[in-house]
N, CA, C and O atoms as a DFTB+ gen file, in Angstrom:
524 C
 N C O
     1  1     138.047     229.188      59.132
     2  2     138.368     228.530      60.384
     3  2     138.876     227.114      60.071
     4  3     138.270     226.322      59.349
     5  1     139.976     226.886      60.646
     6  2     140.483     225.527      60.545
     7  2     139.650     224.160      60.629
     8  3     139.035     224.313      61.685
     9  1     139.342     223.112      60.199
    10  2     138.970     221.768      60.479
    11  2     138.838     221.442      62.688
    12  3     137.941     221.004      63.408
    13  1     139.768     221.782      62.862
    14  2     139.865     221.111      64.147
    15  2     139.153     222.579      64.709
    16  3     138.112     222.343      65.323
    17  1     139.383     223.562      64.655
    18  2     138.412     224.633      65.275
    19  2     137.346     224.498      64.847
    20  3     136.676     224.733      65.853
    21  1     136.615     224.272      64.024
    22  2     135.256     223.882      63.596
    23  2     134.760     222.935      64.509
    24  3     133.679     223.051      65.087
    25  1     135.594     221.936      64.652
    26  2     134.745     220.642      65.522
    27  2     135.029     220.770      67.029
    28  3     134.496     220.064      67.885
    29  1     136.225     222.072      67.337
    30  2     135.514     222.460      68.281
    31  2     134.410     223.176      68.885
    32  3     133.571     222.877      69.734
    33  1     134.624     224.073      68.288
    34  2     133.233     224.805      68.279
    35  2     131.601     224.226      68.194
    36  3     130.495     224.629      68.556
    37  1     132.169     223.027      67.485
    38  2     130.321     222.269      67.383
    39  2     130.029     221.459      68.683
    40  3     128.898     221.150      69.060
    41  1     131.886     220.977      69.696
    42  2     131.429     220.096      70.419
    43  2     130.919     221.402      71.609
    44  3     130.248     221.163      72.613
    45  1     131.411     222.759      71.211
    46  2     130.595     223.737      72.896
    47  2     129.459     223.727      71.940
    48  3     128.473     223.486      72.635
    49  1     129.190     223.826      71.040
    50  2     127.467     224.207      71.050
    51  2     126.922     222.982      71.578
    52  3     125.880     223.052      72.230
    53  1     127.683     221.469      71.317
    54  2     126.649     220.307      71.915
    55  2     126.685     219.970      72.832
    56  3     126.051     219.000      73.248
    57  1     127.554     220.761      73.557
    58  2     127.698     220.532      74.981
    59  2     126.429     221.903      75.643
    60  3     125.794     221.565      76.642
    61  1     126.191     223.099      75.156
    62  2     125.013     223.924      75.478
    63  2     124.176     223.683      75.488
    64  3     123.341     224.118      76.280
    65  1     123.942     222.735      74.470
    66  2     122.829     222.382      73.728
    67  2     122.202     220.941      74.816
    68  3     121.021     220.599      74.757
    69  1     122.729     220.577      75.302
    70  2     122.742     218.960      75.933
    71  2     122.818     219.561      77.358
    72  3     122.529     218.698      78.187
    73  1     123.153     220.927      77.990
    74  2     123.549     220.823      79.541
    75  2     122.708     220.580      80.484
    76  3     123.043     220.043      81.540
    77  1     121.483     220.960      80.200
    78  2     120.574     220.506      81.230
    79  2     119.966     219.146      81.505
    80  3     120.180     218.447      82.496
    81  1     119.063     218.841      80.333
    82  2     118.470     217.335      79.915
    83  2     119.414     216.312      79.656
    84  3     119.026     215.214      80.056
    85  1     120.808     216.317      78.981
    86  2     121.277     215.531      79.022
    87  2     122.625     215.423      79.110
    88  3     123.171     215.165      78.038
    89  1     123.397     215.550      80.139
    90  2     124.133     215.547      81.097
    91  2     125.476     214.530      80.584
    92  3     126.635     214.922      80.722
    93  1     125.229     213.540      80.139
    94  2     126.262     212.588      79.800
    95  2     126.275     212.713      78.326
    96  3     126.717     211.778      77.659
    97  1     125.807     213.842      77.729
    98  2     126.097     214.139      76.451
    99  2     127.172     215.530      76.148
   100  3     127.900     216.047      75.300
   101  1     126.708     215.651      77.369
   102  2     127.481     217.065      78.164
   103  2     129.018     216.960      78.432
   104  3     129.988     217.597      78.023
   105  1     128.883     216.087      79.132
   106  2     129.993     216.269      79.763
   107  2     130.772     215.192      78.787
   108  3     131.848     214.961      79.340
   109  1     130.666     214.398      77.497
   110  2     130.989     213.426      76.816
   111  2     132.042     214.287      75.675
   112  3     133.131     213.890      75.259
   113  1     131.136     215.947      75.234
   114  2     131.277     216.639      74.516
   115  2     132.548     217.145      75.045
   116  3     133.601     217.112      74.408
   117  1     132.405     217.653      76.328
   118  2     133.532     218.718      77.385
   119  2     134.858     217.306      77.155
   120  3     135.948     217.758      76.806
   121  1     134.819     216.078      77.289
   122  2     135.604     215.599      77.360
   123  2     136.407     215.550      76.014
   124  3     137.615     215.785      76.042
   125  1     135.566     215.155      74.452
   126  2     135.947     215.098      73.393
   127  2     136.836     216.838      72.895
   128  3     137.348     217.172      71.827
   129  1     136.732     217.362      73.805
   130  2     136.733     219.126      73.558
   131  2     138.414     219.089      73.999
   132  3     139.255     219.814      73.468
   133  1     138.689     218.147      75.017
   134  2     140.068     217.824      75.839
   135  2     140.458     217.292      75.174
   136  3     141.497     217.829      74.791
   137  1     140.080     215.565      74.225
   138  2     140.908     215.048      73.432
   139  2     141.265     215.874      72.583
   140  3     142.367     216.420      72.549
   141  1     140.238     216.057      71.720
   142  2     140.775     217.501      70.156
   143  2     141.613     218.333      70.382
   144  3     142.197     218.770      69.391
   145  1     142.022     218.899      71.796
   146  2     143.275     219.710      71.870
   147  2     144.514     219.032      71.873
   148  3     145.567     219.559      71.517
   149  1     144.425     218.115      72.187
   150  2     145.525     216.745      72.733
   151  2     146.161     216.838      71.239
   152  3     147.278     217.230      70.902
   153  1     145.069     216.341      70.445
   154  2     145.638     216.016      69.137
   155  2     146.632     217.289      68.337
   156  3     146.496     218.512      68.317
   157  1     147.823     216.232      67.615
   158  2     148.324     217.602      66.655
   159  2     148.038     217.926      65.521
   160  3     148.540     218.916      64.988
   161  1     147.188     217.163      64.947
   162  2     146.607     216.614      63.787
   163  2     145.315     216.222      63.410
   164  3     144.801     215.283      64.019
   165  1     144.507     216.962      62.219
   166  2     143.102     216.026      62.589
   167  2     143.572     214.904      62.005
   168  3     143.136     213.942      62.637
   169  1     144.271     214.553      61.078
   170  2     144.539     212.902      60.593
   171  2     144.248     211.930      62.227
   172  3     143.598     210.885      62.262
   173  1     145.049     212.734      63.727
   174  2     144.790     211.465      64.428
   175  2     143.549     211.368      65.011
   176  3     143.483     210.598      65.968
   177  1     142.032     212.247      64.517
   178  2     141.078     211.656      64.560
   179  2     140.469     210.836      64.643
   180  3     139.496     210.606      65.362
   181  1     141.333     209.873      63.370
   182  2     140.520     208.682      62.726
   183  2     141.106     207.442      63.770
   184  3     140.855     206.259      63.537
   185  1     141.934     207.890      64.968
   186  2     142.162     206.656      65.527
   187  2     142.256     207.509      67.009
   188  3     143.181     207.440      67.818
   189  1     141.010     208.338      67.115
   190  2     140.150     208.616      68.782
   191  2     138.545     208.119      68.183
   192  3     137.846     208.510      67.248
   193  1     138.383     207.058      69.247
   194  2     136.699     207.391      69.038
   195  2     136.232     208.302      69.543
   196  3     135.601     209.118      68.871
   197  1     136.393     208.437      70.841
   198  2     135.748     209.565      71.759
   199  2     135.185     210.945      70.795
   200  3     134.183     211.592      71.098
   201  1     136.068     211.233      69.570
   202  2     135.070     212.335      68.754
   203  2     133.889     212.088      68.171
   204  3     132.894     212.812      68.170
   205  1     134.082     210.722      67.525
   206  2     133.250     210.479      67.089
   207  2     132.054     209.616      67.575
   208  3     130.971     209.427      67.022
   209  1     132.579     209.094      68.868
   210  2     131.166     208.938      69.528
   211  2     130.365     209.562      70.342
   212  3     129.559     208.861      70.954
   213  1     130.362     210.506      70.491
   214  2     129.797     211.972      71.324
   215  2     129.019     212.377      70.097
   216  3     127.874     212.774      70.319
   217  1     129.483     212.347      68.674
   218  2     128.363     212.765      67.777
   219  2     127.533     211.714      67.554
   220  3     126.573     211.971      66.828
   221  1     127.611     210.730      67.920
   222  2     126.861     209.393      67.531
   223  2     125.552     209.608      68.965
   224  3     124.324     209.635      68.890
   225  1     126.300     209.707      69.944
   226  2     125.919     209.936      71.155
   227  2     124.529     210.898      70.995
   228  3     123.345     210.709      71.272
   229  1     125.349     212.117      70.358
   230  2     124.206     213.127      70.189
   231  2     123.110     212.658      69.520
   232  3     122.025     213.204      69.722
   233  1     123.227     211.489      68.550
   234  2     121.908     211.319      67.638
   235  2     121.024     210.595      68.289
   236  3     119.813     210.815      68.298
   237  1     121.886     209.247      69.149
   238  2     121.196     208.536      69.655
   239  2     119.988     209.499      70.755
   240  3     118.871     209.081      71.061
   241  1     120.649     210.978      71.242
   242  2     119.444     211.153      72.118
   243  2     117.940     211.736      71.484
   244  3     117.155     212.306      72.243
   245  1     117.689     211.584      70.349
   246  2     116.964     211.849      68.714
   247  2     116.146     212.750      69.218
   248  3     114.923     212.613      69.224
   249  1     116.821     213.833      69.722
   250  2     116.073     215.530      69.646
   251  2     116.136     215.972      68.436
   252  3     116.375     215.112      67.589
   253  1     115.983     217.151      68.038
   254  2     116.038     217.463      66.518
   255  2     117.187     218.139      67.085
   256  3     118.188     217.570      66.649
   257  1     117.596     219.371      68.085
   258  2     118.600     220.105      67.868
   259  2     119.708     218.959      67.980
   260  3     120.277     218.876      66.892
   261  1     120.266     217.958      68.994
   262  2     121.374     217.183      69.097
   263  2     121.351     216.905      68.069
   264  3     122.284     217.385      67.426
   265  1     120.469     216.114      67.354
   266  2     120.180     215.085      66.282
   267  2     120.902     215.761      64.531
   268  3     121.458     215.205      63.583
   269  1     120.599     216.845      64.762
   270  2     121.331     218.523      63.315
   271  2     122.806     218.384      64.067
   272  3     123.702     217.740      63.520
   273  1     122.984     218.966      65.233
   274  2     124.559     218.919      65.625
   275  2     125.217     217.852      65.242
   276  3     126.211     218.016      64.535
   277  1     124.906     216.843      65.534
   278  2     124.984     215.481      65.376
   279  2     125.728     214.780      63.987
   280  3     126.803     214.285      63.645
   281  1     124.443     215.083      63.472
   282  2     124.675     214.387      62.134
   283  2     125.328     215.381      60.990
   284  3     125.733     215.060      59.872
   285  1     125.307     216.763      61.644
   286  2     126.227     217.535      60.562
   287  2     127.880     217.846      60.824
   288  3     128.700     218.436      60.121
   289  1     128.047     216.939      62.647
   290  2     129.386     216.736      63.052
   291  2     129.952     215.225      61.940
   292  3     130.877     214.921      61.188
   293  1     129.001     214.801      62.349
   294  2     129.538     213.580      60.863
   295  2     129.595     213.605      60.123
   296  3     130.515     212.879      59.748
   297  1     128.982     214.208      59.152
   298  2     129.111     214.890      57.704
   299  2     130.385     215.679      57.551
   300  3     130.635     215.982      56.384
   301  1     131.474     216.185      58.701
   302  2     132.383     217.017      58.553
   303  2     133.574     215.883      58.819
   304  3     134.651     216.064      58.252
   305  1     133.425     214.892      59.545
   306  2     134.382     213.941      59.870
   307  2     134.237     213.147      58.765
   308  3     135.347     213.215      58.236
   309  1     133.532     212.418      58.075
   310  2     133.456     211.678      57.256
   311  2     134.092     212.580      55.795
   312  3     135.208     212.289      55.365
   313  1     133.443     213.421      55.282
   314  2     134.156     214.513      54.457
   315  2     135.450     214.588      54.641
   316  3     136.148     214.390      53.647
   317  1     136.094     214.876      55.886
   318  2     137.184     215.258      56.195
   319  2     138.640     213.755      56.078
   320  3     139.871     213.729      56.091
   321  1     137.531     212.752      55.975
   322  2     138.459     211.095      55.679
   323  2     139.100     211.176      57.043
   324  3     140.317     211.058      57.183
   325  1     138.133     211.412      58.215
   326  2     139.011     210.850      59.630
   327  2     138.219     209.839      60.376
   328  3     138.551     209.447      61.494
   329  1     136.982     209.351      59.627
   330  2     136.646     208.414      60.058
   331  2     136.894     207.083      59.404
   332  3     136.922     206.786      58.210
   333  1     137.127     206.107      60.853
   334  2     137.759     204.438      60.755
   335  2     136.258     203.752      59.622
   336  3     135.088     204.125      59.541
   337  1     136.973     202.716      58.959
   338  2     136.017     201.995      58.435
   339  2     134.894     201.249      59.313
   340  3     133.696     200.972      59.237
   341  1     135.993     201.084      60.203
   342  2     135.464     199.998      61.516
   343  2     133.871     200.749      61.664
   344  3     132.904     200.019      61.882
   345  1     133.748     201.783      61.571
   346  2     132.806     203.102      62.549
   347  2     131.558     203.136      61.457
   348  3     130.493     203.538      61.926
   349  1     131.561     202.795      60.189
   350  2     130.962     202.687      59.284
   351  2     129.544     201.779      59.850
   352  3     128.650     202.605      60.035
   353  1     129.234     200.883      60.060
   354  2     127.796     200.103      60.768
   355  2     127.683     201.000      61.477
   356  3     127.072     201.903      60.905
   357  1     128.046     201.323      62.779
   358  2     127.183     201.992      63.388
   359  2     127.030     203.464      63.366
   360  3     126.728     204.026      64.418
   361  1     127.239     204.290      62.063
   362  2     127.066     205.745      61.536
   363  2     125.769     204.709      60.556
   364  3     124.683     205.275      60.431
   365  1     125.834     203.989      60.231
   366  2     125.086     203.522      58.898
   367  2     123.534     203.343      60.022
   368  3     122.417     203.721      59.669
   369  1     123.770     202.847      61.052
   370  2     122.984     201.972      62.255
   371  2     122.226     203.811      62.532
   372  3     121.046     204.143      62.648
   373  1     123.085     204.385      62.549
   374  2     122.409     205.816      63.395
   375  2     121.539     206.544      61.922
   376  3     120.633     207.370      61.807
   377  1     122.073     206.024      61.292
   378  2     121.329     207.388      59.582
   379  2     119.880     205.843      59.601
   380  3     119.124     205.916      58.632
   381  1     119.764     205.367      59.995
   382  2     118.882     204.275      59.762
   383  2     117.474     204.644      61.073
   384  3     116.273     204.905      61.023
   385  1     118.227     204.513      61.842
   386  2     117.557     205.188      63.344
   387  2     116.780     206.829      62.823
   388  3     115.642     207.108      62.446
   389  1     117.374     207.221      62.922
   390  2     117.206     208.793      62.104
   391  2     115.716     208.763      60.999
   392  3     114.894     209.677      61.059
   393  1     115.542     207.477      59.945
   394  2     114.656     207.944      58.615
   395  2     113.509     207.966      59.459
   396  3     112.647     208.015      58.581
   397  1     113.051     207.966      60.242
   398  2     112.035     207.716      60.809
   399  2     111.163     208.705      61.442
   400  3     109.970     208.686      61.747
   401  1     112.249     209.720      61.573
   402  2     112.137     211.108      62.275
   403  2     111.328     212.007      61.597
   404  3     111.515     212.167      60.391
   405  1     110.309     212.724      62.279
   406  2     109.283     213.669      61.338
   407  2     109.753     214.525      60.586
   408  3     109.378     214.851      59.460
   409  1     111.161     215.167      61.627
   410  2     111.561     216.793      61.312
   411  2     112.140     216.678      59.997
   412  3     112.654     215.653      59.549
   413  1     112.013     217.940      59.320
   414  2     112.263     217.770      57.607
   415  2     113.954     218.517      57.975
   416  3     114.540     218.817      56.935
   417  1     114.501     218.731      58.870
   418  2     116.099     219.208      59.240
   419  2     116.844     217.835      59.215
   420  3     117.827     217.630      58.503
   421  1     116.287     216.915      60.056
   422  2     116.517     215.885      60.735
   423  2     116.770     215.012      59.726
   424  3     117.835     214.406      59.608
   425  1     115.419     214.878      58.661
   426  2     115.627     214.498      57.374
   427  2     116.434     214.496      55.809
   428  3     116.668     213.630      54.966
   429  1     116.723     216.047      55.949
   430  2     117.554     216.424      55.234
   431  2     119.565     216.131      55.578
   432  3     120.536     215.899      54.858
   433  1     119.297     216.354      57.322
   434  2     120.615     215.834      57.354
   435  2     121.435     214.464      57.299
   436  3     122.630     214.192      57.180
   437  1     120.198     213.685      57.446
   438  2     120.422     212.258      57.604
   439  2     120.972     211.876      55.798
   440  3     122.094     211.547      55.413
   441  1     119.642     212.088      54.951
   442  2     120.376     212.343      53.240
   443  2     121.662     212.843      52.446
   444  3     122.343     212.480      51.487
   445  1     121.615     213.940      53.433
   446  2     122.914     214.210      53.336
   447  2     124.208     213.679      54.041
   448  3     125.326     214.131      53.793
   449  1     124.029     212.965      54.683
   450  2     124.970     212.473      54.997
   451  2     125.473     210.881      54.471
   452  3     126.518     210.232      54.413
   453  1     124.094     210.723      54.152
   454  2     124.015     209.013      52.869
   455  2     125.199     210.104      51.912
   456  3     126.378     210.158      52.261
   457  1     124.902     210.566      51.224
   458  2     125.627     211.012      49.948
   459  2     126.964     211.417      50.326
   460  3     127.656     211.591      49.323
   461  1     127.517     211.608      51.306
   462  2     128.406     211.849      51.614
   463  2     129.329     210.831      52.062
   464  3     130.522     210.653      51.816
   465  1     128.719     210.372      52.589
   466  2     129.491     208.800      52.667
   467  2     129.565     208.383      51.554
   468  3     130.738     208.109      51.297
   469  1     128.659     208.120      50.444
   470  2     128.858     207.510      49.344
   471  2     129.682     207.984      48.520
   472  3     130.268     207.323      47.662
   473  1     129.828     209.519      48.770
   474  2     131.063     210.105      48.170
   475  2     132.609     209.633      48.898
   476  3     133.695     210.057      48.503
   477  1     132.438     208.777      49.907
   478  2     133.915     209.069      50.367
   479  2     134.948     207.545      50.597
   480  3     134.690     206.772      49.674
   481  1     135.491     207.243      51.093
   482  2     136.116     206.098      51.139
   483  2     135.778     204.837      51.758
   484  3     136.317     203.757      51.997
   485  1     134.598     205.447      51.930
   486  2     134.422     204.584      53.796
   487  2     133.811     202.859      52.647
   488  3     134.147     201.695      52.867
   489  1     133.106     203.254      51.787
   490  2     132.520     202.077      50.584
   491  2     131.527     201.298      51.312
   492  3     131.909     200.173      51.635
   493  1     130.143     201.682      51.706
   494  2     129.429     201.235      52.620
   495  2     128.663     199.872      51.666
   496  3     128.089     199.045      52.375
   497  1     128.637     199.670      50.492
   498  2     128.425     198.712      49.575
   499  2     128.610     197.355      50.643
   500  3     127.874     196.529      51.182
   501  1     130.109     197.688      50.586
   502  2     129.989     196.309      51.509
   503  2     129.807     195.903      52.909
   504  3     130.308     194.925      53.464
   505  1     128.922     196.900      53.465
   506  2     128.233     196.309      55.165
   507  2     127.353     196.086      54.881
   508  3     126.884     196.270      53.758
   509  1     126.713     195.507      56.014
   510  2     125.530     194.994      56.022
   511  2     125.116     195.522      57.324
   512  3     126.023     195.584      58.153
   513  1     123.553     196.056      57.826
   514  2     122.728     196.261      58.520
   515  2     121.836     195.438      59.385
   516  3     120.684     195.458      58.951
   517  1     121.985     194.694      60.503
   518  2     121.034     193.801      60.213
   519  2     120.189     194.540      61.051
   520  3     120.650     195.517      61.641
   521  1     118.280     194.006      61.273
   522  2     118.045     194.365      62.207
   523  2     117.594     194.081      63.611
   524  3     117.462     195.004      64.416
């Protein structure tokens, strides 16, 4: 399955996943589901936020299921080099939010997604966190 069919498909599961309890995660997803068709390209990813803040979105609501959708939608954007540097603090701000979390899913995806960044261009060396 293609890159851009993949991240559609994750934004209907986080939009299923979000329809009842959380509503503006819902309908954030349904909207990012409209941009991604828009696009002709995932290259112009890296200059929509709207994808990538609906997965940010999802973490911030720190369920375990959003929180896996979430952070393994970023792990595919970041991999994929369509995320802005700019976006780097606050993915760094959300995997920080995240260590704290009991679930050993929650945990594992958050790690994995450190290493993945560190594998990729984004060069998080040089941000800083404050708190």
């Amino acid at each position: 399955m293609a890159f851009m069919a993949v991240l559609e498909s994750d934004l209907r599961a986080l939009s299923a996943e979000a329809r009842r309890r959380y509503p503006a995660v819902k309908d954030g997803a349904e909207h990012a589901i409209l941009k991604l068709r828009s696009l002709s390209s995932s290259s112009e990813i890296v200059h929509n936020e709207d994808i990538l803040r609906i997965f940010l979105m999802a973490c911030e609501v720190r369920t375990v299921k959003l929180s896996v959708i979430g952070l393994s939608c970023l792990q595919k954007l970041i991999s994929h080099d369509v995320v802005a540097p700019s976006a780097l603090k606050e993915i760094l701000s959300t995997l920080k939010d995240h260590a704290d979390m009991a679930d050993e899913s929650v945990q594992l995806k958050t790690l994995q997604t450190i290493l993945i960044i560190f594998q990729s261009r984004l060069h998080p060396e040089t941000e800083v966190i404050s708190d």
